[in-house]
N, C-alpha and C positions, 0 to 999 in steps of 0.2 A: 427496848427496840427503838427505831427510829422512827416508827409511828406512830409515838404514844397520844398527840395530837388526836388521831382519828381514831384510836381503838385498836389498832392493829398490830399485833405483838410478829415481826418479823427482824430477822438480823438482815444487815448488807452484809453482802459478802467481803472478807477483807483484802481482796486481790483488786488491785485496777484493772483485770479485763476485763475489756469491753463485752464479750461473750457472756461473761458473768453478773455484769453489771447490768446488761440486756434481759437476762434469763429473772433477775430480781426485782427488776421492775416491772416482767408481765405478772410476778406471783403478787406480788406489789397492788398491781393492778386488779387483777382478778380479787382477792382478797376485800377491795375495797368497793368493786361493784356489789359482793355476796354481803357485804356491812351495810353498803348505802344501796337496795334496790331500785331507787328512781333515778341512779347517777348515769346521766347520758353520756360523757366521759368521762376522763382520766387522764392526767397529762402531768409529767414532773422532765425536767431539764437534769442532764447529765453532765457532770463535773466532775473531771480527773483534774487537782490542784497539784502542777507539778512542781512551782515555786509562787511565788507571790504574783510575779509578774509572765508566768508561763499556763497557761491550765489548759485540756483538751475540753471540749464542749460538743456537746448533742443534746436529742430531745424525744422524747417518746408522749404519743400518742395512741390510748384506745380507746376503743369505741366500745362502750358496754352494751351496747344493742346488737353489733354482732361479735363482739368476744374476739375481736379482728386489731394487732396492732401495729404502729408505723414507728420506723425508728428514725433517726435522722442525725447526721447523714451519711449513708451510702457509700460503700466501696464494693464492688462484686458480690451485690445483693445480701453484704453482713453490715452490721451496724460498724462505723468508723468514725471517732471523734473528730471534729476539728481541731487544728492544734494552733492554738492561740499563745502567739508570744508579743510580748512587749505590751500586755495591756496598761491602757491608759487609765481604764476606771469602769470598777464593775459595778459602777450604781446606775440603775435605767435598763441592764440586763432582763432581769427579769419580767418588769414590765414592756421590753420588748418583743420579748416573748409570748406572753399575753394578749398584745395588740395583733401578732401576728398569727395568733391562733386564731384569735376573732374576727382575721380578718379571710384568714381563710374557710375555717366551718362558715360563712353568712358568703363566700362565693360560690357561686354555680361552678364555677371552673375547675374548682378544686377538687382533689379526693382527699382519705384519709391523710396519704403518703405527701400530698402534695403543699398541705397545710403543716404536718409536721418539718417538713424541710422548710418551709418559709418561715416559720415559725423561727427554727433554731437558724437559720442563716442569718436574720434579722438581730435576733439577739446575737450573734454571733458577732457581727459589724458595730453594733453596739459598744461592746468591749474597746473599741478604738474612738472612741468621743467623749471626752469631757461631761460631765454632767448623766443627767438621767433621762437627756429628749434624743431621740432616734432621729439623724437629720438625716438617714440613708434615704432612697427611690427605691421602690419596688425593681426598676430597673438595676440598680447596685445591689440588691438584697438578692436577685433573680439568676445577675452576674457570678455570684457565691456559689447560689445552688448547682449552677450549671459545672461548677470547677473550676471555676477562674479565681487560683487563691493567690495572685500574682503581689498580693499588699499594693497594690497599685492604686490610686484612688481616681476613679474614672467618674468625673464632673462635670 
């Protein structure tokens, strides 16, 4: 399985749908709150590698306290990857992903839904920078979530 890491014997599914790939990380999820009872959440990044320099990108979050999960991001209320072409360099993804989860669960402002979209909008902009440091603005990362995927770099 691919969660031999944590104990969790589950297949991915071998389709790139998103539907599907959604559906596998709530069992995913669940799975690994019923393994780890103190786990307050859950969160893994979605990655559709179309070529080397092509991948779609999303991100899921849930909450093991109410069994509630958030996908990111969004197209008429289904989970829709981002389609990321022409990456520059996937090192610093991840931790930007990270940063923006933490940055969102420790805001008042935020909800589940609203930390998972920044989260993956953040690392999603990541993917266009050199290196592993995230020089975007919450205002350019915000810019993403809203739909503004023009590749435009507003500075």
């Amino acid at each position: 399985g691919d969660c031999q890491l944590m104990g969790i014997e589950l297949q991915r599914p071998s389709s790139d749908d998103p539907q599907r790939q959604a559906e596998f990380c709530g069992q995913l999820a669940n799975a690994a709150r019923q393994r780890f009872p103190g786990l307050s959440y859950f969160t893994t990044t979605l990655r559709q590698a179309v070529s080397a320099s092509h991948n779609n990108w999303g991100g899921m979050l849930f909450d093991c306290f109410t069994a509630q999960s958030a996908f990111a991001p969004l197209q008429d209320g289904h989970w829709s990857p981002y389609p990321i072409f022409n990456i520059v360099d996937r090192v610093g993804a991840g931790d930007a992903y990270a940063a923006g989860l933490l940055y969102g669960l420790t805001n008042p402002e935020f909800n589940l839904q609203r930390t998972v979209e920044f989260a993956t909008a953040a690392s999603c902009l990541a993917h266009s920078i050199v290196g592993d440091f995230n020089f975007c603005s919450r205002e350019e990362i915000e810019e993403l979530m809203a739909g503004n995927t023009s590749g435009r770099v507003v500075r």
